[in-house]
N, C-alpha and C positions, 0 to 999 in steps of 0.2 A: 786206935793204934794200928787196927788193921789197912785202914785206907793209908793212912804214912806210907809201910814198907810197901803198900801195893802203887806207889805212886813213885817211890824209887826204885823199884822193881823196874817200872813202863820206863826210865829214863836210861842213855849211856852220856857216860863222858867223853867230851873231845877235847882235843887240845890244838892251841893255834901260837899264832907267834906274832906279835906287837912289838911297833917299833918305842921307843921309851915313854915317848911323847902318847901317845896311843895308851899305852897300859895305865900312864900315870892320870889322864885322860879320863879313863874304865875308872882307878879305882877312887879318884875324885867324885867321878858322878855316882857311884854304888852308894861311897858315903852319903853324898848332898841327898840320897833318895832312901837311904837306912836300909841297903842292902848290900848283895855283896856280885862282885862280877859277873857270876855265873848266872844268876837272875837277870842283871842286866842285857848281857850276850842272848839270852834265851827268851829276853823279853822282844827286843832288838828282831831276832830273828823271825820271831810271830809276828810280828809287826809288820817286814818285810816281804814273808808270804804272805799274807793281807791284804800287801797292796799288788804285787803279782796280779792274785785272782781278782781285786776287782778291775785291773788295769786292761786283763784279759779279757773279762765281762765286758767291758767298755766299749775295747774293741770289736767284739762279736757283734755288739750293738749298733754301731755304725758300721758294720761294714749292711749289716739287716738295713739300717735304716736309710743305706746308701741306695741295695737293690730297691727296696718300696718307691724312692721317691725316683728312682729313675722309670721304673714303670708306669708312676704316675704321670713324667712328664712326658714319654711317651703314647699315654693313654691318650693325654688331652692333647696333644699335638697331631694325632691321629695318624702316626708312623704304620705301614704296614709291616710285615716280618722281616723283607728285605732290608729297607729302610731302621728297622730297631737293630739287627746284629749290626750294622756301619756303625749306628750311634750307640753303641755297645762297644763297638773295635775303637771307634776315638773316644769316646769317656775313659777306656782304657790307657789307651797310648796318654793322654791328656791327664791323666791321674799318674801315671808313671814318672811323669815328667817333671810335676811337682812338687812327687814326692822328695 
């Protein structure tokens, strides 16, 4: 019993505003899942920061695996330092471009 009140202790309530469509939406799928909104919205929301962080990971990753593989073609192209910040300043501009 102890873990229950310690588990509604750690939570607050919010409250928001849905258009009817929306609410009647929410409380459709709580039923079709045998729950009730508030699990829903709060499952919704885990879900949503979830993908956040791995969206952000993703990104960290490629921008990682952008540096590497620009080094590398650098390496084998045998660019000296003058020559790598140019091809540095246009992979830039050139990345900017389409984004």
């Amino acid at each position: 019993m102890a873990t229950k009140n310690n588990a509604k202790a750690a939570t607050e309530a919010v409250t928001t505003r849905l258009t009817a469509a929306a609410r009647a939406a929410l409380l459709q799928e709580a039923e079709k899942q045998g729950s009730n909104p508030s699990r829903i919205l709060a499952h919704s929301w885990d879900h949503y920061c979830q993908q956040q962080s791995i969206e952000s990971r993703l990104a960290k990753l490629e921008a990682t695996l952008t540096r590497r593989m620009f080094e590398i073609v650098c390496a084998v192209a045998g660019l000296d330092a003058e020559q790598r910040a140019q091809a540095m300043r246009d992979t830039k501009q050139h990345l900017r471009e389409v984004a």
